[in-house]
C-alpha positions in Angstrom: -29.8 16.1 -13.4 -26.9 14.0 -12.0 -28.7 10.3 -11.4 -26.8 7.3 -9.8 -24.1 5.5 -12.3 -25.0 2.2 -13.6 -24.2 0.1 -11.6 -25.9 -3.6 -9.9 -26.8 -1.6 -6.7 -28.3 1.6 -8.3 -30.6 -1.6 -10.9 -31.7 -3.0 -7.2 -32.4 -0.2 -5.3 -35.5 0.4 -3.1 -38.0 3.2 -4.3 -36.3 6.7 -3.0 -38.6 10.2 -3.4 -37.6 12.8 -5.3 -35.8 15.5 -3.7 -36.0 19.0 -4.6 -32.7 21.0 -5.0 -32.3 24.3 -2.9 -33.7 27.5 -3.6 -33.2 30.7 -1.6 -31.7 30.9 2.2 -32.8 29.2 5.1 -31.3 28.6 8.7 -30.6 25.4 10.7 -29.0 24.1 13.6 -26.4 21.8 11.4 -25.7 22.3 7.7 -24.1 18.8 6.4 -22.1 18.5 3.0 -22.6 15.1 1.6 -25.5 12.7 1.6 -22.9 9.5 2.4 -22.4 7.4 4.8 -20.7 10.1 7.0 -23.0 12.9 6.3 -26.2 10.7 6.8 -24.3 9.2 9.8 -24.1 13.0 11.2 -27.5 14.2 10.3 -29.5 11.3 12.0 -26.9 11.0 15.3 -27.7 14.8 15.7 -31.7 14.5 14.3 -31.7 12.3 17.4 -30.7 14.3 19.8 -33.1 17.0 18.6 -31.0 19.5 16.1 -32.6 20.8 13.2 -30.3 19.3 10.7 -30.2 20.4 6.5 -28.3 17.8 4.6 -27.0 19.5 0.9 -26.0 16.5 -1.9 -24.6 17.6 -5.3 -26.2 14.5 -6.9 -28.7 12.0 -5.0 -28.7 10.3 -2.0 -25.4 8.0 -1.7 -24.2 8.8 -5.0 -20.7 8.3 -4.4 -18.5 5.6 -2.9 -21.5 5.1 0.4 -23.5 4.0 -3.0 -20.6 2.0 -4.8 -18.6 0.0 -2.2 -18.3 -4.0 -2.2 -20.9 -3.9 0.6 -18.4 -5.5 3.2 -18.7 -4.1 7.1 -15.1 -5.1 7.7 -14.7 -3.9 11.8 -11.2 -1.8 11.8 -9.1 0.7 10.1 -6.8 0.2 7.0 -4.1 -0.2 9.6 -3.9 -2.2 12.3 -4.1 -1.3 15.8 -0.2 -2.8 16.3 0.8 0.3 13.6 -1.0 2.6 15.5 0.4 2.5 18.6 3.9 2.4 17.0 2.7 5.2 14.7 0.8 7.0 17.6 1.6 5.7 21.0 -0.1 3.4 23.4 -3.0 6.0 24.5 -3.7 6.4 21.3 -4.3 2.8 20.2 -6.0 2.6 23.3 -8.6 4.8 22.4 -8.8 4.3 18.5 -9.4 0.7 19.8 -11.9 1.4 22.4 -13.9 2.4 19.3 -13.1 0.1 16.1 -15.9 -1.9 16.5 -18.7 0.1 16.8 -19.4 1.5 13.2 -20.4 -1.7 12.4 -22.7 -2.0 15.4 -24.2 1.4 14.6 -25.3 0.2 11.3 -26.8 -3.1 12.8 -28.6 -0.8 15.2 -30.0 1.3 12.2 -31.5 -1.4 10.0 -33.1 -2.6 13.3 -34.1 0.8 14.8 -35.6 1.8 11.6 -36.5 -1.2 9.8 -33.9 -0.7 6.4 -34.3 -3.8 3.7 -30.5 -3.8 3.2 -29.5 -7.3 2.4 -28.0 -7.7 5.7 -26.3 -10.8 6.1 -23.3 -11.8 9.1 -19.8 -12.5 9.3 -17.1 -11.5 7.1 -13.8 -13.3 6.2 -10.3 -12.1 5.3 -8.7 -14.9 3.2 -4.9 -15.8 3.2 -2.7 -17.3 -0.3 0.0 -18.5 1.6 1.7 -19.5 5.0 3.1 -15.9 5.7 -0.2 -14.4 5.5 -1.9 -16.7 7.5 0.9 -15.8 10.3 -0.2 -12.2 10.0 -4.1 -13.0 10.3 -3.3 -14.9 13.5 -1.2 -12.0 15.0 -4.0 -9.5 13.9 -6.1 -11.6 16.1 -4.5 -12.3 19.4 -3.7 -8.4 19.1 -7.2 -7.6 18.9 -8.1 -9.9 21.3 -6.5 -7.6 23.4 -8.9 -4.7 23.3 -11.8 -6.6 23.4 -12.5 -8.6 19.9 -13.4 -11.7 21.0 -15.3 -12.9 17.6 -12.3 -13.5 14.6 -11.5 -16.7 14.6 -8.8 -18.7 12.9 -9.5 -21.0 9.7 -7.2 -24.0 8.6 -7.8 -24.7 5.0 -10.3 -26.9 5.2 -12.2 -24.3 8.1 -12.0 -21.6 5.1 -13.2 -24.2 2.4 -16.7 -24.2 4.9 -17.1 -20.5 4.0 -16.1 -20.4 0.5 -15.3 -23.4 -1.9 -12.1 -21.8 -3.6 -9.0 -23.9 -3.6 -6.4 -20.6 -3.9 -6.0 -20.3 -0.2 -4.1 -21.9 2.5 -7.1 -20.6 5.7 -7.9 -17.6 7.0 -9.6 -15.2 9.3 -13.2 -15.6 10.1 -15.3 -12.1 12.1 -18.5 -13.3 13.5 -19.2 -9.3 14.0 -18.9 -8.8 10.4 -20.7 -9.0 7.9 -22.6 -7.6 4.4 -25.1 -5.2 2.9 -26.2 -3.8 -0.3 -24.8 -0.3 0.4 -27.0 2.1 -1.6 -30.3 0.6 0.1 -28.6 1.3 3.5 -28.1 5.0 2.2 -31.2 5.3 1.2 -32.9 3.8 4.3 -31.0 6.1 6.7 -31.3 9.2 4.5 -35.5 8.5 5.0 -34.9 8.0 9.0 -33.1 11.6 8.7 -35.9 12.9 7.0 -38.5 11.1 9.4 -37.0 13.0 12.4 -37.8 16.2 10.5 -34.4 16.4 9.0 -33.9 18.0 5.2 -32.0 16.7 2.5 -31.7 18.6 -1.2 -30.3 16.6 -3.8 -28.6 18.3 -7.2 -27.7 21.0 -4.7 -23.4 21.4 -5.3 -22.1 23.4 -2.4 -19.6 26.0 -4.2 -18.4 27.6 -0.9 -18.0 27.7 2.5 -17.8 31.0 4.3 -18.2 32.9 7.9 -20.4 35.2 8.7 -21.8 36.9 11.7 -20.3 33.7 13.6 -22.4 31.3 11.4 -21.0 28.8 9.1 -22.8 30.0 5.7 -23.1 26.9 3.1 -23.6 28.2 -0.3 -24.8 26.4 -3.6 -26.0 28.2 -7.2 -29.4 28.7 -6.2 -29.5 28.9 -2.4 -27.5 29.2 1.0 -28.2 27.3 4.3 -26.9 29.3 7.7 -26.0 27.3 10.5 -24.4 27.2 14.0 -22.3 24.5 12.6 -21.4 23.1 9.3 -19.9 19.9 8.6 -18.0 19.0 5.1 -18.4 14.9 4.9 -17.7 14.8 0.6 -14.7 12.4 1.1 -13.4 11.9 -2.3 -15.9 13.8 -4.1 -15.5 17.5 -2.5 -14.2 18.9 -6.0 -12.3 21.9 -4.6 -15.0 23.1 -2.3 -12.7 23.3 0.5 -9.1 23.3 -0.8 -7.6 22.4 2.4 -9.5 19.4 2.4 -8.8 17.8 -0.5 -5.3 18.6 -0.1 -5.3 16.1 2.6 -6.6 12.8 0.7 -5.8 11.6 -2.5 -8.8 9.9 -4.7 -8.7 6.2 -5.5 -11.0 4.3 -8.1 -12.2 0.8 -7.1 -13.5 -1.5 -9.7 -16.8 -3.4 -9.3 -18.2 -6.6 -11.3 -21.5 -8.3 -11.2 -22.2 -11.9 -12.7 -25.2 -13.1 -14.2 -27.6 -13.9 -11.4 -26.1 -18.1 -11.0 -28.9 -19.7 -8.9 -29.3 -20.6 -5.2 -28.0 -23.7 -5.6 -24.8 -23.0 -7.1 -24.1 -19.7 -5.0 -24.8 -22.4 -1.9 -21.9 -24.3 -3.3 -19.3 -21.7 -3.1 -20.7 -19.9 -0.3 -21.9 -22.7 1.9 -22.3 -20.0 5.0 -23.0 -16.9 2.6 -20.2 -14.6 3.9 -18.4 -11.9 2.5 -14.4 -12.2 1.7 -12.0 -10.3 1.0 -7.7 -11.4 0.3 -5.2 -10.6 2.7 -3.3 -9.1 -0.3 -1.9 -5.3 0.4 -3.7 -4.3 -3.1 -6.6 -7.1 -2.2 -9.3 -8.7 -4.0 -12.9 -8.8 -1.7 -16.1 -10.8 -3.0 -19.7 -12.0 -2.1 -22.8 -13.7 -2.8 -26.0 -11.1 -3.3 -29.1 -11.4 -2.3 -30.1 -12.1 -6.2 -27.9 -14.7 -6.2 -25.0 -13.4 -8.2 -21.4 -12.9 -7.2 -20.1 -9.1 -6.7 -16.6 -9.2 -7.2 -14.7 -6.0 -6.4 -10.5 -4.8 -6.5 -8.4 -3.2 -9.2 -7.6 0.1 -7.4 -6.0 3.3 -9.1 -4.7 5.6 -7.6 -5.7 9.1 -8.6 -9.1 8.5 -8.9 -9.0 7.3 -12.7 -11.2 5.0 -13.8 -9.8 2.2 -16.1 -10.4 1.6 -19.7 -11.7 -1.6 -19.7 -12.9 -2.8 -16.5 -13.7 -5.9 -17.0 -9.9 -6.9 -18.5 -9.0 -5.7 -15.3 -11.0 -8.0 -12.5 -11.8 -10.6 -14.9 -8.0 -12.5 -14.3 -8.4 -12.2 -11.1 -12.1 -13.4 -11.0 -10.9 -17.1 -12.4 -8.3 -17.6 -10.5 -10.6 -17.5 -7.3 -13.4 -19.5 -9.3 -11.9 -21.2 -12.2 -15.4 -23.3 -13.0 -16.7 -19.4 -13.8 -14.1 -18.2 -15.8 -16.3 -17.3 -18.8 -19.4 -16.1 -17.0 -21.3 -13.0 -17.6 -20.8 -9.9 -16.1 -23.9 -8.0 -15.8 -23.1 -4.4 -14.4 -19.4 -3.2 -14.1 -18.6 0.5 -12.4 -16.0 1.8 -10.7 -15.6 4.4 -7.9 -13.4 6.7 -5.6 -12.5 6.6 -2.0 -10.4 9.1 0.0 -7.0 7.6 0.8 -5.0 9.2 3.7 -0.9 8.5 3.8 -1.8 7.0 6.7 -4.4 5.0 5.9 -6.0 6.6 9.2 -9.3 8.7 8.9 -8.6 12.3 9.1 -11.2 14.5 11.6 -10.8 18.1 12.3 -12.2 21.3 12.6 -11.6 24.4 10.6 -12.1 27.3 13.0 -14.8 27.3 15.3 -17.9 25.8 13.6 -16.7 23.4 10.5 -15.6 19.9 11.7 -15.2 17.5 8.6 -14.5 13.8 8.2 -12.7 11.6 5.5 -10.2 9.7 3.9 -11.1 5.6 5.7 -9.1 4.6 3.1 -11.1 1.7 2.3 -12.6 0.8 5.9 -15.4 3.3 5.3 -18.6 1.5 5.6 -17.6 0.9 9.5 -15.7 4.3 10.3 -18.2 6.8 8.0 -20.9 5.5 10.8 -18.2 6.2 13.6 -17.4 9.5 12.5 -20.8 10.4 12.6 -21.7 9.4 16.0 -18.2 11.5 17.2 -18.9 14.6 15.5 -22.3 14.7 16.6 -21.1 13.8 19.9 -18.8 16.7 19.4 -21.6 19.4 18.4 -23.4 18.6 21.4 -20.3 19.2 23.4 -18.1 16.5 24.0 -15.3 16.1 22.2 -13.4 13.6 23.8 -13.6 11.1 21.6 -13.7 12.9 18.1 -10.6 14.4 19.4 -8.3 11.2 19.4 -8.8 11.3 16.0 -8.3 15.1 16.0 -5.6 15.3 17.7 -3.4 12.9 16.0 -0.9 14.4 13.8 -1.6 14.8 9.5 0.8 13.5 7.6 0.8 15.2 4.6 1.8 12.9 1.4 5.3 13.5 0.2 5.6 15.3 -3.0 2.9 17.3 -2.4 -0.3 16.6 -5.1 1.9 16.7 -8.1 4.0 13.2 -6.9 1.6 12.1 -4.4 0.2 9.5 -7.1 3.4 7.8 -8.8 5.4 7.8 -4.9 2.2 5.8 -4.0 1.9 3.8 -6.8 6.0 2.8 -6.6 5.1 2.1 -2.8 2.1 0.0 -4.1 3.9 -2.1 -6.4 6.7 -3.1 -3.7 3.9 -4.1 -1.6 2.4 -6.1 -4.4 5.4 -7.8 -5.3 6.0 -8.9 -1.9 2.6 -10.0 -2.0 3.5 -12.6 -5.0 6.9 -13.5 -3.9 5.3 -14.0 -0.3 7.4 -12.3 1.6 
C-alpha cells in the first residue's frame, strides 16, 4: 500500500477513511484520473450538477503535489497577464484575466460550503530584495488593476516589516485576496464533499490505460475498469506514462519543503505580526509561513526533472538564515520534497484528446489557485459549454525545445541566467 510521504502535512492531517481499491467494471457518468486538487476540483463541480462521478487514485487522497505544496493561494499564473497578451494577444489576456482570480475564491467557497478545517488564514505577500524588483511588483499591480484586482497593495520597507520582521528586503506586494492553508486537509475535506454527493473515490487503484470503446472512454487499472461518457486525466506530474502524449507536454519539477520545531505563539507573532504567507520575488524564489502549530514551513530549492535532492536540508537551510538569521540553528522537524508539472510556458495546458478525454496540468507552480479553476472549466465543459475551458484550449502548445532528452539542462541553463540576474539585480 502506497501511504502519504512523511511529511509536516501528512503528521497533521485530519482522520480520512479508508478507501477500497477497484475491483471488477462499473459504469459512470465521469471517470476522473487523480485524486488532486484538479481531479477533486472536477469530481465535486460535476457531483454538483448531478453527474455520477468515479474518481481512480494510484495512492490516497492528495498524495502528490495537492498534498505537498507550501500551502500559499497565490491568485495568477506563473506568468503575468502583461506576457500573455504579448505571448497570446489581447483577447486572450482578456479572458485568462477575466478568470485569474477565482480559483482562489472557489476554495474559499469550499471550506465555507462544506465546513473543511484547513488552516485557512488571509492575505499573501510577494516580497522584493532590491529596488528593481520592487519596480516590477508595482507594474504587476497597476497592470492588474486593470482587469479588475483591486486588493495588492504596495509595501515600503517598513509596510513589509508589519507583515514579516525580516530585514533582507527593500518592500513588497501585499494581496488581501490571498492567502494560506494546510493543503492535504483541503484535499481531504473536498474529496469527503465528493463522496457526500454520492461521488466514488478508490485509492491504490493505478490507471494503466486509457482506451475507446463503443464511444465510451474505458479507464482501466490491474483489477478493475470504470466506463464512462467522459474521462478526464488530471495526474499532473505524476501520470507515469499513462497517457504518453501527456506527459510529453510537461516536464516534472521537485520542490523542497522544511518544517521547524513548533517555536511558540509568541515568537511566530514576532516575525509574522499579521500571520501571512510570503514568498520572494526571485525567478527561482523562496516562499514561507507561519502554521497553525506554530512552526515556520519554509519551501524553494527546485529541480528540474523531478529529482529529489540528496540532502534537503543543505539545500533550504542557507537560504532559511538569511531570511531569519536569529533561527539559523533551529530544528527542522519534517523535510520532503515534491513534483509539479512545468509547462514551457509556464501557462496551464487544457485539452481534449478526441471526443470524450479532456485533461488539465502543468500550473507550473500556481496550482493551488488554477487546479480549482480547471476544474470548474472542465466541468463547465462536460455539461456543454466550453467557452471558457477553451481560451485555455485553444491557445497554442509550445512544446519544449530539445524534445525530453534536452528539455532539462536548456531549462536549467535558462534557469541559471535568470538566477544570476536575480543576484546581480538586473
Amino acid at each position: 500500500m502506497t501511504s502519504h510521504i512523511a511529511s509536516y502535512y501528512a503528521a497533521t492531517a485530519n482522520p480520512s477513511p479508508l478507501r477500497n481499491s477497484l475491483e471488477g467494471s462499473i459504469e459512470t457518468d465521469v471517470c476522473v484520473i487523480g485524486a488532486g486538487y484538479t481531479g477533486l476540483s472536477t469530481a465535486l463541480h460535476l457531483s454538483e450538477r448531478g453527474y455520477r462521478v468515479v474518481v481512480l487514485e494510484a495512492a490516497k487522497v492528495g498524495w502528490g503535489a495537492s498534498g505537498r505544496n507550501g500551502g500559499q493561494i497565490v491568485n495568477g499564473y506563473s506568468r503575468d497577464l502583461e506576457n500573455i497578451a504579448w505571448r497570446y494577444g489581447n483577447a486572450a489576456a482578456k479572458a485568462l484575466g477575466a478568470m485569474s482570480l477565482e480559483g482562489g475564491d472557489i476554495i474559499r467557497g469550499r471550506i465555507e460550503k462544506y465546513g473543511i478545517a484547513c488552516d485557512y488564514r488571509p492575505t499573501n505577500v510577494f516580497a522584493a530584495f532590491n529596488a528593481k524588483q520592487l519596480r516590477e511588483l508595482a507594474h504587476v499591480r497597476d497592470h492588474w488593476a486593470g482587469f479588475g484586482h483591486d486588493g495588492l497593495e504596495l509595501l515600503d520597507r517598513e509596510g513589509l516589516r508589519r507583515q514579516v520582521k525580516a530585514d533582507c528586503y527593500v518592500g513588497g506586494l501585499i494581496d488581501h485576496r490571498g492567502g494560506h492553508i494546510h493543503p492535504l486537509n483541503l484535499a481531504l475535506g473536498e474529496a469527503a464533499a465528493v463522496e457526500s454527493l454520492g461521488g466514488r473515490i478508490f485509492e491504490q487503484s493505478p490507471v494503466t490505460g486509457v482506451r475507446t470503446e463503443g464511444g465510451k472512454a474505458v479507464v482501466a487499472t490491474a483489477t478493475g475498469e470504470v466506463r464512462a461518457t467522459f474521462a478526464v486525466a488530471c495526474g499532473n506530474a505524476y501520470l507515469n506514462g499513462v497517457i504518453p502524449f501527456l506527459e510529453d507536454k510537461v516536464m516534472p519539477v521537485s520542490t523542497q519543503v522544511v518544517t521547524t520545531e513548533v517555536l511558540g505563539e509568541a515568537t511566530i507573532r514576532g516575525l509574522f505580526p499579521t500571520l501571512t504567507a510570503v514568498e520572494d520575488a526571485n525567478y527561482v524564489l523562496d516562499y514561507y509561513r507561519p502554521t497553525a502549530d506554530h512552526r515556520i514551513l519554509f519551501g524553494g530549492g527546485i529541480v528540474y526533472g523531478g529529482d529529489e535532492p540528496a540532502d534537503i536540508e543543505a539545500r533550504l537551510r542557507p537560504h532559511f538564515a538569511k531570511v531569519f538569521p536569529a533561527l539559523r540553528n533551529v530544528r527542522f522537524d519534517y523535510l520532503w520534497s515534491g513534483n509539479f508539472a512545468l509547462t514551457l510556458t509556464r501557462i496551464p495546458h487544457l485539452g481534449r484528446i478526441g471526443n470524450n478525454l479532456y485533461f488539465a496540468h502543468g500550473c507550473s507552480g500556481h496550482g493551488v489557485t488554477s487546479t480549482h479553476l480547471a476544474g470548474r472549466l472542465i466541468a463547465e465543459a462536460i455539461d456543454g459549454d466550453a467557452t471558457r475551458f477553451d481560451a485555455f484550449a485553444n491557445l497554442p502548445y509550445v512544446p519544449f525545445p530539445g524534445g525530453r532528452a534536452l528539455r532539462v539542462p536548456l531549462t536549467v541553463l535558462g534557469a541559471w541566467w535568470y538566477g544570476l540576474r536575480d543576484r546581480l539585480g538586473i
